[in-house]
C-alpha angles and dihedrals in degrees: 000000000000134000099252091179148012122206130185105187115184115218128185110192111172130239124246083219134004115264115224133204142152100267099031155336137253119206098162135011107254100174137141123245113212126200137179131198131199131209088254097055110263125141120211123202133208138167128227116192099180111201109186097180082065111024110019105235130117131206084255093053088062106049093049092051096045091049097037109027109023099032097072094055095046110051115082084024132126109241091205085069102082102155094044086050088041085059090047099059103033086076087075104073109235131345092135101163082045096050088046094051099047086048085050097057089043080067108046076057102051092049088051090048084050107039084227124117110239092241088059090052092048085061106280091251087164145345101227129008135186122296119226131202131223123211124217123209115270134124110302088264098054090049087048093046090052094040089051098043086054086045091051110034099038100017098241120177102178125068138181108220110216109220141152109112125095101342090229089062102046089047095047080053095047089047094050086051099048091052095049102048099036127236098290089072117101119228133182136179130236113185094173092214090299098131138061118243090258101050089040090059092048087050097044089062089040085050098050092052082064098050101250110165104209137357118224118206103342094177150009100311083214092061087082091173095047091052097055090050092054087051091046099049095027107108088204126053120276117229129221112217117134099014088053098053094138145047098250086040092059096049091040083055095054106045089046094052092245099131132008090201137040127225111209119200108183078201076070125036097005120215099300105069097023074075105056092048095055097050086053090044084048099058098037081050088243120158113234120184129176120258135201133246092191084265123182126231093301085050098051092047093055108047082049087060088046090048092046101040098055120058086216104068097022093079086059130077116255125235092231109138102080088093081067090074093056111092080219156320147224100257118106089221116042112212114257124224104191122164092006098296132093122213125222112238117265093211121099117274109003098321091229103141113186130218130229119211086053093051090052091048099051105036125104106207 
């Protein structure tokens, strides 16, 4: 079996309501659908959520390195040979979102070719997990309102608290939070960079008062010092997300006392090397969750099979709901979050069919 074509399709599916967060916002889904076909007739699926206020790729970018860059060293290639097709590719700089989706779609391959679901390949940990929510930045009405609808209509317990803005207003948030959903609810931060060290260390014990669990990128990842004083004074784990974005960061992270815990994003790093962060994360004891890139329905699906197929992760809620802000999207079955959990799909691959006629009606090119 041979790769016979490579295809990056841009999308833009609107939202039914902006999504807010320290570092950005996020009013349509402008992403790039990758997919990949082999000389026997699979079709391989992948999904690139391109955030340019993080990691500095466009939906045009994409496209353009998976045509341009990626293209050439994947056609006439085995997909089963994903390291020899990781090297490949690690020779461009960057593209994240473009290299995990490219991997993405290597595996929905590999698990048609093999009749087997991804999740069953990674090592079939599960078969649900918890779903987490994330919170956007909004009043503390508005972020109570969202956290109780997903309570009430899909029964989820666990919930990712967007900060990062004046310390009074993110903790008047959290507290009104906390005092809707009870204390059995899980909740986490995510400051997206959006505080200075000092401010960062005043929120962590503020945080903790109000039984918040981590705290994710409190601060400038590029403020190193400022970084190891937060993990040093935080009385809550810190979390690594977008300053550990690769392997060797991660590890670099670690060792140098930066995080405590490691956000995965398969929209970032796909299957292949998630999972190689996780088995280093493993052996150092280090707590790794799965985080969210504001991914549609592929990307939900896929971050579900990571979640299921590695023990791990599996024992962690996923950060799976963000599809739910789309108006819609381009897959046949839509996933489905109920009592407060989400299955991996039990079709080989990743079972994400996708239609056509709504293909045809949101893409751009």
């Amino acid at each position: 079996m041979k790769i016979r074509s490579v295809e990056a399709i841009p999308l833009a599916i609107p939202y039914r309501r902006p999504f807010a967060f320290a570092s950005g916002k996020v009013t349509a889904a402008d992403h790039v659908l990758v997919r990949i076909t082999t000389d026997d007739g699979l079709v391989g699926v992948g999904e690139a959520p391109p955030r340019p206020y993080t990691y500095g790729e466009t939906a045009a970018s994409v496209v353009a390195a998976v045509r341009d860059l990626f293209t050439p060293v994947l056609v006439g290639a085995d997909p089963f040979a994903r390291e020899r097709i990781r090297a490949d590719l690690g020779r461009t700089v960057a593209n994240n979102a473009a290299k995990g989706a490219v991997d993405t779609a290597l595996w929905d391959l590999a698990g048609q070719a093999c009749g087997q679901p991804v999740h069953v390949l990674l090592g079939h940990a599960a078969d649900e997990v918890r779903a987490a929510h994330m919170i956007g930045l909004g009043t503390p009405k508005e972020m109570v309102a969202d956290a109780a609808g997903m309570r009430d209509e899909h029964g989820v317990d666990a919930f990712k608290i967007k900060v990062g803005r004046e310390l009074g207003v993110d903790l008047a948030a959290v507290r009104a939070l906390r005092a809707e959903l009870g204390e059995h609810v899980e909740l986490y931060a995510d400051a997206n960079r959006g505080w200075d060290a000092d401010t960062a260390i005043v929120a962590s014990r503020r945080l903790a008062d109000h039984g918040v669990s981590m705290l994710e990128e409190p601060n400038p990842a590029d403020d190193v010092l400022g970084r190891r004083r937060i993990v040093a004074a935080s009385p809550i784990p810190v979390v690594g997300d977008e300053s550990t974005i690769t392997l060797g960061g991660v590890a670099r992270s670690l060792l140098d006392g930066d995080s405590e815990a490691i956000s995965v994003k398969v929209a970032r790093t796909g299957f292949t090397d998630s999972a190689k962060i996780v088995g280093l994360c493993e052996g150092l004891g280090v707590t790794t969750v799965i985080g969210n890139q504001i991914d549609g329905m592929i990307g939900t699906v896929a971050s579900v099979a990571l979640g299921c197929g590695l023990r791990a992760l599996a024992r962690h809620p996923v950060e799976v709901t963000n599809y739910l802000l789309m108006a819609d999207d381009v897959l046949v079955d839509p996933p489905v979050i109920a009592d407060g959990r989400i299955a991996a799909r039990q079709a080989p691959g990743l079972g994400a069919t996708i239609d056509p006629d709504k293909l045809a009606h949101y893409r751009l090119a």
